[in-house]
N, C-alpha and C positions, 0 to 999 in steps of 0.2 A: 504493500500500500504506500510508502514512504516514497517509493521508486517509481510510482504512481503520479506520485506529486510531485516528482522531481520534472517528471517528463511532462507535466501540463507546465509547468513554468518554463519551458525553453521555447522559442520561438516556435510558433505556429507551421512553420514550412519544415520545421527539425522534427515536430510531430508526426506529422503526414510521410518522412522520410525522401526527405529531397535536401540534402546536404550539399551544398556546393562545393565546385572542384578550385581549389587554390588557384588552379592555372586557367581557369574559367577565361578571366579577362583576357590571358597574353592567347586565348586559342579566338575568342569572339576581334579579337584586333587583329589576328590574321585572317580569320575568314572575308570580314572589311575590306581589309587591303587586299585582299586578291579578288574582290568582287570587284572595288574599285580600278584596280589595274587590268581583269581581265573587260571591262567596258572600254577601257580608254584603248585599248590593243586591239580588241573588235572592232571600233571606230574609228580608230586608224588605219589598221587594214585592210578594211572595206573600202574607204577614201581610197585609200593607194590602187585597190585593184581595181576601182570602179562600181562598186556592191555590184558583184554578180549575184544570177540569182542560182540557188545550187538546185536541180530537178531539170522537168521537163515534161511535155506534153501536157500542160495547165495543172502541174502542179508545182510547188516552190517548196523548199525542206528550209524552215526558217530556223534560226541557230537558237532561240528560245526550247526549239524540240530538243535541241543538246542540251540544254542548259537542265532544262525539266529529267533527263536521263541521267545526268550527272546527279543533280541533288539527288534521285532518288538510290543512287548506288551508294551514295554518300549515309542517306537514311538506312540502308537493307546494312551496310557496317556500323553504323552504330549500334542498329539493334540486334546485331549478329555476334560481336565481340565485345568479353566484358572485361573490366580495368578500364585505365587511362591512357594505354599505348595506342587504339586506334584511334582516340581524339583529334590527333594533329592531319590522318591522315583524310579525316573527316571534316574538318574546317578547311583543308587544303581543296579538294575535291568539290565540297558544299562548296565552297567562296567562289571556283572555275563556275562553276554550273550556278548558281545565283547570280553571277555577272551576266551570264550572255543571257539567260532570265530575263534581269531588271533593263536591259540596255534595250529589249522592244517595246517596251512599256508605252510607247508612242501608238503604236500600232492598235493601242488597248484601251486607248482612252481619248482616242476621235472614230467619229463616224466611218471616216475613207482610212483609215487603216492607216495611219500617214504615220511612217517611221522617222521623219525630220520636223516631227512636230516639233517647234521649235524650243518649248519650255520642260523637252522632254529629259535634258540633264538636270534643273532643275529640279524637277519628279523626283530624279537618279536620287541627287544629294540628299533630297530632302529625305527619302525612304532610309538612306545610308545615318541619317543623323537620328533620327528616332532609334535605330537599331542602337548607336552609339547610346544614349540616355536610356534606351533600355536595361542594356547590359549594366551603363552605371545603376541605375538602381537594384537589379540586382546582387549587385556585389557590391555596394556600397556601405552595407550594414558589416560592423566589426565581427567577424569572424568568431561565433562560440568553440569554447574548447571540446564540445564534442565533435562539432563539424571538422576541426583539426584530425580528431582522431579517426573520425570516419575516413578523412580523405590520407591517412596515413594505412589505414586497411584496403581501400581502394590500390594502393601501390602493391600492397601485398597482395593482391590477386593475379597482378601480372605474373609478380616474383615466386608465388608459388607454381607456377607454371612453367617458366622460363629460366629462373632466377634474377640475383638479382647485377646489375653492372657497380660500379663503384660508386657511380652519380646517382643512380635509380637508391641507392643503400643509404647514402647520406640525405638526400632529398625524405626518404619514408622516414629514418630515426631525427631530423630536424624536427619533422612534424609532431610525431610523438612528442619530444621537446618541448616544444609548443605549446601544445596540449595540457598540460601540466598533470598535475596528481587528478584525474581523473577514474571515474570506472571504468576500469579496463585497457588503461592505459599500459600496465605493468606483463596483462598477455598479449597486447599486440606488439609490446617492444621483444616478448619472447619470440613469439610468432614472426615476426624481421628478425632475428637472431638464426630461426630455425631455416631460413631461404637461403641457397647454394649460391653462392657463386657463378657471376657470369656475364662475363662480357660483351658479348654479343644482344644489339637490343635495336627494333625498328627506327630507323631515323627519324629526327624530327625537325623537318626544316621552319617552322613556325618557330620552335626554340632558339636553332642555329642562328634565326637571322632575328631575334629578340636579346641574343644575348649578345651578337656583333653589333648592334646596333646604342644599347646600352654600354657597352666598354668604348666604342668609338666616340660617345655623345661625353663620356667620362674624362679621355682623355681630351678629347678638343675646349672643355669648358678648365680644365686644368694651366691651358696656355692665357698669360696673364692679359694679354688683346682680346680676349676670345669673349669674355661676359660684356665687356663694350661693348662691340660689332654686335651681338647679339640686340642689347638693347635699342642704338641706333638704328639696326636695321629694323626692328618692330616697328620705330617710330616714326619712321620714311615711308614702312610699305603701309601701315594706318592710313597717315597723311596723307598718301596719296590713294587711299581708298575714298577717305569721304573728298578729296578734291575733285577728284573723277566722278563722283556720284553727283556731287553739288554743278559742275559745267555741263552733265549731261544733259539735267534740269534747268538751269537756266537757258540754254539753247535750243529747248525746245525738241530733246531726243523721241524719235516714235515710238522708243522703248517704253511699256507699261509703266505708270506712273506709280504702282505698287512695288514696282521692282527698284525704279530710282529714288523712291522714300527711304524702305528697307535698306540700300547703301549709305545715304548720308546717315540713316538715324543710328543705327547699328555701327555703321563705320567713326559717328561722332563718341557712338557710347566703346567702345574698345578707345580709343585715342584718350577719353578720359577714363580706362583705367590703366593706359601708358601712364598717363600723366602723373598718375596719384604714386603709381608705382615708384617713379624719378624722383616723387618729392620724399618718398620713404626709404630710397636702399643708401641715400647716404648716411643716413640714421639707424638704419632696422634692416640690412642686409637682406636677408633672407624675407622680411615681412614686403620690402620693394619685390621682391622677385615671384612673391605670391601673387601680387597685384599684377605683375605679365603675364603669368599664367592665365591669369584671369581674362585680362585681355587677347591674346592669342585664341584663347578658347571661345571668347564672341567673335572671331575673325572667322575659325571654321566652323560654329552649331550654327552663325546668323548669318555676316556679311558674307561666306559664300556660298551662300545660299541665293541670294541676290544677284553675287557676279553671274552665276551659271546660267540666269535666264538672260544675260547683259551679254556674255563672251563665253563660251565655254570653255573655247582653248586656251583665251588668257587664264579666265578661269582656274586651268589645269595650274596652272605656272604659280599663283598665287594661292592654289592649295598645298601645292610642296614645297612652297615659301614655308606656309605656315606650321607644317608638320617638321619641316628642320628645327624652327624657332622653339615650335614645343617639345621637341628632345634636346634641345638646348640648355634652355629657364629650366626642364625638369630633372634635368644632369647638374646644372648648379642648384637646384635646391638640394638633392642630396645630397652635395657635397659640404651646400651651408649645414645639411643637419647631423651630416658626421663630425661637420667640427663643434655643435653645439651636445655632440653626446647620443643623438636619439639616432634609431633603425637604419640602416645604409639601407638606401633601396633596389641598391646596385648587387649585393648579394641575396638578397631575397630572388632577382631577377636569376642568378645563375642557380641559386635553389630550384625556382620552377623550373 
């Protein structure tokens, strides 16, 4: 009965047994990223060849049917193999096949089927930004120490199968770690005790290029010029967001007058939390560098969301602005928070 009551007081989602996976976030940011890169490589190489159409005698094999065959092989492995090793190759796979998916969305939401409908990257971004604030909410909530331990048994499921690799063995007993003096914490550290040895383990390129990308972002914010440029350049590509919003408007653009609001207003509100940012990191370091974050982060959830009905392609150019800037600011915040004592978030990343 005590154990009863233990378990109505843990969060509601931990009742019903839907535990979250640590590496939740780093797999839903690659699946993203490849949905968003597998659109912009569809779209580009359809321009290049000319959008042929692939079939024949009045029928067309449109790349949404791949897309839809992809996710679902994607779905039949997920729910086909259990642990966390097929994960990556499941956001990998899901993210191919969700791209060429969302990239006809044109087709889907006018009368004449019109795949250059023009506000149809906008759609894109806008569908890809919900997904993003989905995930945060989900994983936003601090981590219970049973969900730790659940997701240190989840490791042990591959490992009693496979075993385990050196990384796979530090990664499960961190989490137990973690976890603290919990029930049952004491036989799942036996139970990872009791898994062989073993090197051999499915690649994981979601990881690979999460943790090259983290050590790169680590070491370039370490170079004493490098948190400059970073800020300057937030505060130029700002700048010249709501300038270009505000001449578009004044001029008289044919462009949607909801699209050239959405630029200056969004573009004015990131610029003032540059601003505030600047007036704080000479004081409060790390509390300035929060205030970028901040900023940046209205650059990609709002104002390019705006560009994309305005230019798609520049568009393109000012979203990988943006996503450098933000493994930038979020490379030096770590670094501010190692030296103020609290979590590197840079080992946590080579943990996942």
């Amino acid at each position: 009965m005590p154990e009863q009551n233990t378990l109505r007081r843990r969060n509601p989602l931990l009742v019903i047994g839907l535990p979250r996976d640590p590496s939740g976030t780093r797999h839903v940011a690659g699946f993203l990223a490849l949905t968003v890169l597998t659109v912009l490589v569809t779209r580009g190489g359809l321009a290049l060849a000319g959008f042929p159409q692939v079939g024949g005698g009045g029928l067309h094999i449109a790349h949404v049917l791949w897309g839809g065959l992809l996710m679902a092989l994607a779905l039949v492995a997920a729910l086909s193999w259990a642990g966390p090793v097929v994960r990556p190759l499941v956001a990998v796979v899901g993210g191919i096949g969700f791209g060429l998916f969302i990239d006809e969305v044109g087709k889907f939401v006018t009368s004449d089927n019109d795949y250059f409908f023009e506000p149809t990257a906008a759609l894109i971004y806008v569908v890809i930004v919900l997904l993003v604030l989905t995930a945060e909410l989900i994983h936003r909530r601090k981590r219970d120490p049973h969900e730790v331990l659940a997701a240190a048994t989840d490791l042990a499921v591959a490992g009693m199968a496979g075993g385990f690799s050196k990384r796979a063995r530090r990664q499960a007993r961190a989490l137990v770690d973690e976890a603290g003096d919990v029930a049952g914490a004491e036989q799942v550290r036996a139970l990872l005790d009791s898994v062989q040895d073993d090197a051999k383990e499915l690649p994981d390129p979601i990881g690979a290029v999460a943790s090259w990308v983290v050590g790169v972002s680590r070491r370039v914010v370490r170079v004493r010029w490098a948190p400059r440029v970073t800020v300057i350049v937030l505060g130029v590509a700002t700048l010249y967001t709501l300038v270009r919003g505000i001449v578009l408007w004044a001029t008289g653009s044919p462009l949607p007058n909801w699209a050239l609001a959405g630029i200056v207003v969004s573009g004015a509100l990131s610029l003032g939390l540059s601003v505030l940012g600047l007036r704080k990191v000479g004081t409060d370091r790390a509390t300035g560098y929060e205030w970028f974050r901040r900023a940046v982060l209205v650059n990609l959830l709002l104002v390019q969301i705006f560009l994309f009905r305005v230019d798609q392609w520049s568009a393109v150019s000012g979203l990988v602005v943006d996503l450098v800037l933000l493994g930038l600011v979020a490379a030096e915040l770590d670094v501010l928070r190692g030296k103020l004592g609290e979590p590197d978030a840079t080992e946590d990343a080579e943990q996942l």
